[in-house]
DSSP file (Angstrom, degrees, kcal/mol; ACC not computed):
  #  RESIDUE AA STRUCTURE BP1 BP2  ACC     N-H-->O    O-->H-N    N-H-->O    O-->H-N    TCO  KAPPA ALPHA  PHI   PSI    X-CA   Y-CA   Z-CA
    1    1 A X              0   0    0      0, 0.0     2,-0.5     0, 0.0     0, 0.0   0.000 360.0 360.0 360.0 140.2  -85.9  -82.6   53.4
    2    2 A X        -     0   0    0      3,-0.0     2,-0.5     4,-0.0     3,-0.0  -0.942 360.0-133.1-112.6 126.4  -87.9  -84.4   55.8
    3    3 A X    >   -     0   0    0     -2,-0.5     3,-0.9     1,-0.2     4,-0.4  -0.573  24.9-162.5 -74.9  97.0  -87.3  -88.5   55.7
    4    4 A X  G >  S+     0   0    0     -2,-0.5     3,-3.2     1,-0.3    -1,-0.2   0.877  84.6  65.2 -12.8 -63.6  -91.0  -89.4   55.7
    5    5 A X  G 3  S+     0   0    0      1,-0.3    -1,-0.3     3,-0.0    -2,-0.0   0.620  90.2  68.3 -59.2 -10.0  -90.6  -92.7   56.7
    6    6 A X  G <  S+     0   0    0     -3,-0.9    -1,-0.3     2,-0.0    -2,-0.2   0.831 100.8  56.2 -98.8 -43.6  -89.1  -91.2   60.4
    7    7 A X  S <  S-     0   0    0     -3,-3.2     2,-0.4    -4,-0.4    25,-0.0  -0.574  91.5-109.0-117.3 176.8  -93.0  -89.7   61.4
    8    8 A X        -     0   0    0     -2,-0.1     2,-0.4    25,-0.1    25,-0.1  -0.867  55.6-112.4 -91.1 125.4  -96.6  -91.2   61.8
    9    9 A X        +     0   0    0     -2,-0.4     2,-0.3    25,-0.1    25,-0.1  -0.460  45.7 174.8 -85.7 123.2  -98.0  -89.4   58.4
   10   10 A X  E     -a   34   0A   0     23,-0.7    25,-1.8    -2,-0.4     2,-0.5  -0.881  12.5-163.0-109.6 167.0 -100.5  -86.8   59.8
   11   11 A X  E     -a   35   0A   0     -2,-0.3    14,-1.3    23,-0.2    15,-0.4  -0.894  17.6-178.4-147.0 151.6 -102.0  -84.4   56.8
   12   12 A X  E     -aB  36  24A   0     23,-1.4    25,-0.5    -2,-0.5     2,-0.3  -0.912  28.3-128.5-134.9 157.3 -103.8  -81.1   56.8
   13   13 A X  E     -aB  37  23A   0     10,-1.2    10,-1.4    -2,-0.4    25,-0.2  -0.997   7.0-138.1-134.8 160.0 -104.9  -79.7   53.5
   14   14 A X        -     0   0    0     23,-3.7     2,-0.4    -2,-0.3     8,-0.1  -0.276  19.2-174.4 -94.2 170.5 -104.5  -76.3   51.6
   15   15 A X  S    S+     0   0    0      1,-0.6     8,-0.1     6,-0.3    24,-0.0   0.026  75.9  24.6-120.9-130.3 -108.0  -75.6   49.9
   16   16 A X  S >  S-     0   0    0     -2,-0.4    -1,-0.6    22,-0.1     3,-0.5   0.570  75.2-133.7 153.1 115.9 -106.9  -72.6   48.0
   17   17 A X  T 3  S+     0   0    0      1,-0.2    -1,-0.1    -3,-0.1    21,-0.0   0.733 110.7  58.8 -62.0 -11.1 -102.8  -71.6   46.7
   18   18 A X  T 3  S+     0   0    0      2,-0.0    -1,-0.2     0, 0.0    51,-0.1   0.918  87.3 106.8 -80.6 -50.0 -103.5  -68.1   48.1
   19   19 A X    <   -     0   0    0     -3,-0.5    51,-0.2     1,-0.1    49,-0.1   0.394  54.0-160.4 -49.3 172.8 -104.3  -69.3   51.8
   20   20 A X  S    S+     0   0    0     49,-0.4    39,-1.0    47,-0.1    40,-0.5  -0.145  75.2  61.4-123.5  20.5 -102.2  -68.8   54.6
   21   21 A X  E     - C   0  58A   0     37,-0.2    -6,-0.3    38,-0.2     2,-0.3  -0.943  65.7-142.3-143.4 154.1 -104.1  -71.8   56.8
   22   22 A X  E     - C   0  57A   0     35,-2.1    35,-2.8    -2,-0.3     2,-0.3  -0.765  17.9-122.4-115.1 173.3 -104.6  -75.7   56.3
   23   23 A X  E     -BC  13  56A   0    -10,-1.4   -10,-1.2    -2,-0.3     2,-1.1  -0.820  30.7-129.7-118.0 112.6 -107.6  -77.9   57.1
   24   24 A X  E     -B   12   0A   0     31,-2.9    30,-2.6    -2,-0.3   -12,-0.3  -0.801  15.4-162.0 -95.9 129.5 -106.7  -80.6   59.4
   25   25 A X        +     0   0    0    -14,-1.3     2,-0.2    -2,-1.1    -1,-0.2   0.191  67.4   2.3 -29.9 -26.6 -107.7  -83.6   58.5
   26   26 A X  S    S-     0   0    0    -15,-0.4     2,-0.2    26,-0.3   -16,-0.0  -0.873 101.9 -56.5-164.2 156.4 -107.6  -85.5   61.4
   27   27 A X        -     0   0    0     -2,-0.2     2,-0.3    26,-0.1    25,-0.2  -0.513  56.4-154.3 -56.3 144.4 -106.8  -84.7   65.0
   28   28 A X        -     0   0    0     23,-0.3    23,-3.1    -2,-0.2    21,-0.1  -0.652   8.2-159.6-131.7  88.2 -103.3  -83.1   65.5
   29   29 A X    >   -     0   0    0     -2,-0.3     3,-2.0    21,-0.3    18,-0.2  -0.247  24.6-107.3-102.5 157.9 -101.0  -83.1   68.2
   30   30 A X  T 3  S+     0   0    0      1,-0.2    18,-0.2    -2,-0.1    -1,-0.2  -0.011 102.8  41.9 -66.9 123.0  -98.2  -80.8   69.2
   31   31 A X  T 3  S+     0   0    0     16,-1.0    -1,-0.2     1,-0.5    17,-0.1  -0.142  95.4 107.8 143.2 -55.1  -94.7  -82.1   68.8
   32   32 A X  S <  S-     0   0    0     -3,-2.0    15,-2.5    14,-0.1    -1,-0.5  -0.252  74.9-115.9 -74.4 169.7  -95.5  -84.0   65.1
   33   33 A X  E     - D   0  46A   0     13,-0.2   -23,-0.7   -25,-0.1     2,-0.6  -0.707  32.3-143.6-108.6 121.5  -94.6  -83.2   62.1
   34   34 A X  E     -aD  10  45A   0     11,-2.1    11,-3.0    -2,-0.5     2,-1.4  -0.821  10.2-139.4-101.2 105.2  -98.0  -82.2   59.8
   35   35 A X  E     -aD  11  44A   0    -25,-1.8   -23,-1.4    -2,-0.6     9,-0.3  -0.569  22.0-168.4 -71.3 103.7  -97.9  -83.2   56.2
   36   36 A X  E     +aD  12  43A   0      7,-2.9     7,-4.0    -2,-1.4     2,-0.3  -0.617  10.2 172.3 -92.9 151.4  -99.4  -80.6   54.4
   37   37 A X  E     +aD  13  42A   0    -25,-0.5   -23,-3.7    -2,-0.2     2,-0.3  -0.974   8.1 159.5-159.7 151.7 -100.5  -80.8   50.4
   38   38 A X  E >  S- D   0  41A   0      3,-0.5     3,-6.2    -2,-0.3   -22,-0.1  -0.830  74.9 -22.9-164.4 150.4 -102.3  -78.6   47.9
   39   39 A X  T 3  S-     0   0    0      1,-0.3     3,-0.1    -2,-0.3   -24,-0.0   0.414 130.4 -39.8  29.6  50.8 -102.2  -78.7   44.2
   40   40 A X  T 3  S+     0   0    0      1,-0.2    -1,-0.3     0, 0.0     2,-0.1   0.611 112.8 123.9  73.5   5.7  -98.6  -80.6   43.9
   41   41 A X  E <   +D   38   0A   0     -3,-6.2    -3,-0.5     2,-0.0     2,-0.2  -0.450  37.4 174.9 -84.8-179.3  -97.3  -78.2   47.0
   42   42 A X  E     +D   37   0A   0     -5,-0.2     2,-0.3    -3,-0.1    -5,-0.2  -0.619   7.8 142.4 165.0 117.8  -96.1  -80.5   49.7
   43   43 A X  E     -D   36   0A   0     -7,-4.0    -7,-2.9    -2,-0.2     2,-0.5  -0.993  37.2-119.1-150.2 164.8  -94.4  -79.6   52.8
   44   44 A X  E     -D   35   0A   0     -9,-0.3     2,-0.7    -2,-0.3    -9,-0.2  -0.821  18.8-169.1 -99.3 151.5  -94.1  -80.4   56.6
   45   45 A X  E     -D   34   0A   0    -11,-3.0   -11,-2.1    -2,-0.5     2,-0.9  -0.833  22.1-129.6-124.3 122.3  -94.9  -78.3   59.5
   46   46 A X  E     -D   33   0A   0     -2,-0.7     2,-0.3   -13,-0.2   -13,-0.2  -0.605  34.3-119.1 -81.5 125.9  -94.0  -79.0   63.0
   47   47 A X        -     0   0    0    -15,-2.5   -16,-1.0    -2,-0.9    39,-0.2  -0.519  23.6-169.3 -61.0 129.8  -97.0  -78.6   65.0
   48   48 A X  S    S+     0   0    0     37,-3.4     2,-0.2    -2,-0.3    38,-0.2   0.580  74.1  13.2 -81.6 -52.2  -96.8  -75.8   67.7
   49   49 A X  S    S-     0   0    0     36,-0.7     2,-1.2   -21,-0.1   -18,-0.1  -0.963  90.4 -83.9-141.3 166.2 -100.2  -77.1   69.4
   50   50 A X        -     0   0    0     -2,-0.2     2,-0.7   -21,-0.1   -21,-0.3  -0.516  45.8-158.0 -90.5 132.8 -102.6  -79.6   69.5
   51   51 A X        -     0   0    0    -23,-3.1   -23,-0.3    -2,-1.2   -25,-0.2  -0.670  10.0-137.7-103.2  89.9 -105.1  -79.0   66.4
   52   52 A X        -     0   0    0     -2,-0.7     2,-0.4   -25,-0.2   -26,-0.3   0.261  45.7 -75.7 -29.9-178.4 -108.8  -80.6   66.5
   53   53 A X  S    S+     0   0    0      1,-0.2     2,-0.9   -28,-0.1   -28,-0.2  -0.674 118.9  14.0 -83.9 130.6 -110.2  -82.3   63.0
   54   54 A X  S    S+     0   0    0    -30,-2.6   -30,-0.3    -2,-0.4    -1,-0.2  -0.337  94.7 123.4  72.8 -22.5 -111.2  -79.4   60.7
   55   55 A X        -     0   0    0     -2,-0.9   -31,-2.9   -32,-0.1    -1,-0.3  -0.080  62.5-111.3 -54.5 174.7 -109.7  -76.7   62.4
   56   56 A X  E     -CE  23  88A   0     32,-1.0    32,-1.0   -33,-0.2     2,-0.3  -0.418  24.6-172.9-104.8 155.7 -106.8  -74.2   60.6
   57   57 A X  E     -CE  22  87A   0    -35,-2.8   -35,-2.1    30,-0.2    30,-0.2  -0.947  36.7-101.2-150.0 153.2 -103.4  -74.3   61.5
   58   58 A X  E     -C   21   0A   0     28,-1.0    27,-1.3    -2,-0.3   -37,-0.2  -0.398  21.3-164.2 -73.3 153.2 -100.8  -71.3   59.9
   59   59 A X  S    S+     0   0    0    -39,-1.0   -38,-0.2     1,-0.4     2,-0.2  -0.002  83.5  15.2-123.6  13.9  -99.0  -73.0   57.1
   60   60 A X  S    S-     0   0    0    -40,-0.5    -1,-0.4    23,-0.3    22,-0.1  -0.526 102.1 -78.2-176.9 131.5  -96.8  -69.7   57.7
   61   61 A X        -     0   0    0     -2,-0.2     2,-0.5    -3,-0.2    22,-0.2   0.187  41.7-159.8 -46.9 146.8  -96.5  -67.2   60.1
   62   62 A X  B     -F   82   0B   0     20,-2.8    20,-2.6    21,-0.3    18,-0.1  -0.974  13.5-131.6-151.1 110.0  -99.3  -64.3   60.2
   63   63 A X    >   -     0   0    0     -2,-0.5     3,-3.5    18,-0.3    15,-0.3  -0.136  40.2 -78.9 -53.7 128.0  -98.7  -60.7   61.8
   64   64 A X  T 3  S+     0   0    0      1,-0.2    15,-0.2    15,-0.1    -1,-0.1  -0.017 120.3  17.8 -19.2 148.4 -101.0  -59.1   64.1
   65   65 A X  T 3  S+     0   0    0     13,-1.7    -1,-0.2    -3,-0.1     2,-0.2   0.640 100.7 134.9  50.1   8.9 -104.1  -57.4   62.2
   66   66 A X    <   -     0   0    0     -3,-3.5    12,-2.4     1,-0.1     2,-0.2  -0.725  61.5 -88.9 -95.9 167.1 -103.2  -59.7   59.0
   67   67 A X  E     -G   77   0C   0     10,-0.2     2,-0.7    -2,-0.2    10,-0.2  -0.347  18.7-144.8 -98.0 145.0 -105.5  -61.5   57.1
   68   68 A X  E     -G   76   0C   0      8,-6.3     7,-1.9    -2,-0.2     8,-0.9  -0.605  27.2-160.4 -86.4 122.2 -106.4  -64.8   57.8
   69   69 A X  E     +G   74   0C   0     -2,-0.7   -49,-0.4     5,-0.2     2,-0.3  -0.743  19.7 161.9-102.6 147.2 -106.9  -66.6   53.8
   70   70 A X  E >  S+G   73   0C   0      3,-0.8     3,-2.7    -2,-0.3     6,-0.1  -0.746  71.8   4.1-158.3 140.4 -108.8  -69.5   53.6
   71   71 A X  T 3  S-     0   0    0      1,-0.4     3,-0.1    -2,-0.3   -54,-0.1   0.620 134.2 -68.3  47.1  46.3 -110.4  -70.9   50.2
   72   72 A X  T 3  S+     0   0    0      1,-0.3    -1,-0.4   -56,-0.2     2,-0.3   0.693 120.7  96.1  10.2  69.5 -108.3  -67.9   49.2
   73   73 A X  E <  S-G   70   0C   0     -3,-2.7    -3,-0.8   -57,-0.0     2,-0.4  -0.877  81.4 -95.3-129.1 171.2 -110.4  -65.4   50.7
   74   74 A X  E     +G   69   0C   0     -2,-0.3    -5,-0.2    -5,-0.2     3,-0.1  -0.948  33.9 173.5 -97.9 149.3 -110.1  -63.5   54.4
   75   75 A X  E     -     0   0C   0     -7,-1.9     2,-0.3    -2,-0.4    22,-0.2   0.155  64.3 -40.1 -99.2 -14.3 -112.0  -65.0   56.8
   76   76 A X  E     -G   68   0C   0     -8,-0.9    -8,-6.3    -3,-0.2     2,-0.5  -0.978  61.6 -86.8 179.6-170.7 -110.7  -63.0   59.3
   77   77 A X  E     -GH  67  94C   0     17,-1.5    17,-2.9    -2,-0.3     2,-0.3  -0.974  35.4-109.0-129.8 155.7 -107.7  -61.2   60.9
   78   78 A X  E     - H   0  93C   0    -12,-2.4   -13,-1.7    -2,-0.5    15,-0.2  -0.462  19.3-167.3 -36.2 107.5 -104.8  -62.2   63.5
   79   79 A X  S    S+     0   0    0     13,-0.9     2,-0.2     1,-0.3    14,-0.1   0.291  78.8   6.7-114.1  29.3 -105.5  -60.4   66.6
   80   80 A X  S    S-     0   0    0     12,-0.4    -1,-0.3   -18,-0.1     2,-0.1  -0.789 108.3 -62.8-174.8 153.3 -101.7  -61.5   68.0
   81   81 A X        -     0   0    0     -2,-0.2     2,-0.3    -3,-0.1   -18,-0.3  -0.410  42.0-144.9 -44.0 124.0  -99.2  -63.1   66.0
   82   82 A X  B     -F   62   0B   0    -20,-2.6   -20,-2.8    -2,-0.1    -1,-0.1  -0.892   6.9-151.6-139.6 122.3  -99.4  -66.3   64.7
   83   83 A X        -     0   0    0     -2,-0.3     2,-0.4   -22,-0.2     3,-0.3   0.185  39.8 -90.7 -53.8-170.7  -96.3  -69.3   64.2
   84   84 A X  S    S+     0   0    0    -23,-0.2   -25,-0.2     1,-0.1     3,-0.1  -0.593 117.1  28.1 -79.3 147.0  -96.3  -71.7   61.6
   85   85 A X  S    S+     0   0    0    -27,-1.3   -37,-3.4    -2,-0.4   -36,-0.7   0.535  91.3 135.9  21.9  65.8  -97.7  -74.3   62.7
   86   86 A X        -     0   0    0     -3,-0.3   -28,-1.0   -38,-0.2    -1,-0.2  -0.922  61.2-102.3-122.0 144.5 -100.1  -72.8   65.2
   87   87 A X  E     -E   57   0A   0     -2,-0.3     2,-0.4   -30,-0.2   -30,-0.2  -0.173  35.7-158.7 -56.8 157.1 -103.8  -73.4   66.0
   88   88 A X  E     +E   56   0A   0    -32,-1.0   -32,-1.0   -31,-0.0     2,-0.1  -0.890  36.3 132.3-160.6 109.1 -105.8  -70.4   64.3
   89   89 A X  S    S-     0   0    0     -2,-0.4   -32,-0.0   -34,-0.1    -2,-0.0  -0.386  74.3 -60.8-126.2-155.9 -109.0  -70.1   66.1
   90   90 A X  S    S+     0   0    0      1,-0.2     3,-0.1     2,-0.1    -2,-0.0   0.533 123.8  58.7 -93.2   5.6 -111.6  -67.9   67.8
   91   91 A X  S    S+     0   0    0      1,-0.2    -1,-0.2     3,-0.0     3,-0.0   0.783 119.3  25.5 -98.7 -13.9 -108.7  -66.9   70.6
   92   92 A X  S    S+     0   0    0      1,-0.0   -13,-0.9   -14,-0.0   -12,-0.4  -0.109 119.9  65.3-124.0  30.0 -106.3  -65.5   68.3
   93   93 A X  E     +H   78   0C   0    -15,-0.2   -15,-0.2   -14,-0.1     2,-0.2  -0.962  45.4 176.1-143.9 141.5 -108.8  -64.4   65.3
   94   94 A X  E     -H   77   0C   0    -17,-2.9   -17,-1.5    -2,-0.4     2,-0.4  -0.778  14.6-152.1-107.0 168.4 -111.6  -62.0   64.7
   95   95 A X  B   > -I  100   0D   0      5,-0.6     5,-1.1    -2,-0.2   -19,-0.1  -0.949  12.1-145.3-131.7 175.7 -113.5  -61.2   61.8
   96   96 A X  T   5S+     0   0    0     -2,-0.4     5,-0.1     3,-0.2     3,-0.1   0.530  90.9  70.6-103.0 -20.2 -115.0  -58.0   61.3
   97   97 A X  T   5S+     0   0    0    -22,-0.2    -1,-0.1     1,-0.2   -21,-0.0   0.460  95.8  53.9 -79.2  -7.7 -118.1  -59.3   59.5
   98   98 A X  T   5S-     0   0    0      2,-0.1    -1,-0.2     0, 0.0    -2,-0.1   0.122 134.3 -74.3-100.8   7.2 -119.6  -60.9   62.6
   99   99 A X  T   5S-     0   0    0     -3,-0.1     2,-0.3     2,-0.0    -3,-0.2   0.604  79.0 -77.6 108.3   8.9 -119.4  -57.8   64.7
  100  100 A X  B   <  I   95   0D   0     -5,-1.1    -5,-0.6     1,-0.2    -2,-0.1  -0.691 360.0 360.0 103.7-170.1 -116.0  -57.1   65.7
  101  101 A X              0   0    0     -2,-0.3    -1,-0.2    -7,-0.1    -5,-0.1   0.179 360.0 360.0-100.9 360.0 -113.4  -57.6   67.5
């Protein structure tokens, strides 16, 4: 269990119980501890890198060529492995509906 009171609260949010990403909220920088919330879930993630305002960060680690869920759909795939609590962008994602890879 992580003592709230101990970090500066920074918050990402799930849209969807399926996904495998949050929405950050805010700017997010590497080192803190990221409050994350959907639907009564509620966890922290130590941030891996630092994650602009509205970008995804993995709320769980995500294998090469797996699918990236967002608003429980894929948006895309992994094209390297991806931590918890790692930035999940256009350098480590494709989708396949935009032309490839």
């Amino acid at each position: 269990m992580v003592d709230v009171a101990a970090y500066t609260q920074k918050s990402a949010l799930i849209i969807d119980p399926a996904d495998n990403v949050a929405v950050a909220l805010q700017d997010l920088k590497k080192g803190e501890q990221c409050h994350v919330s959907s639907n009564g879930r509620e966890e922290w993630i130590l941030l891996l890198e630092d994650i602009p305002f509205g970008h995804k960060l993995a709320i769980e680690p995500i294998g090469q060529n797996e699918s990236v869920l967002k608003y429980g759909e894929e948006i895309g795939k992994t094209n390297t492995p991806v931590k918890k609590g790692e930035w999940i962008h256009v350098h480590n994602m494709f989708c396949e509906r935009g032309g490839g890879k």
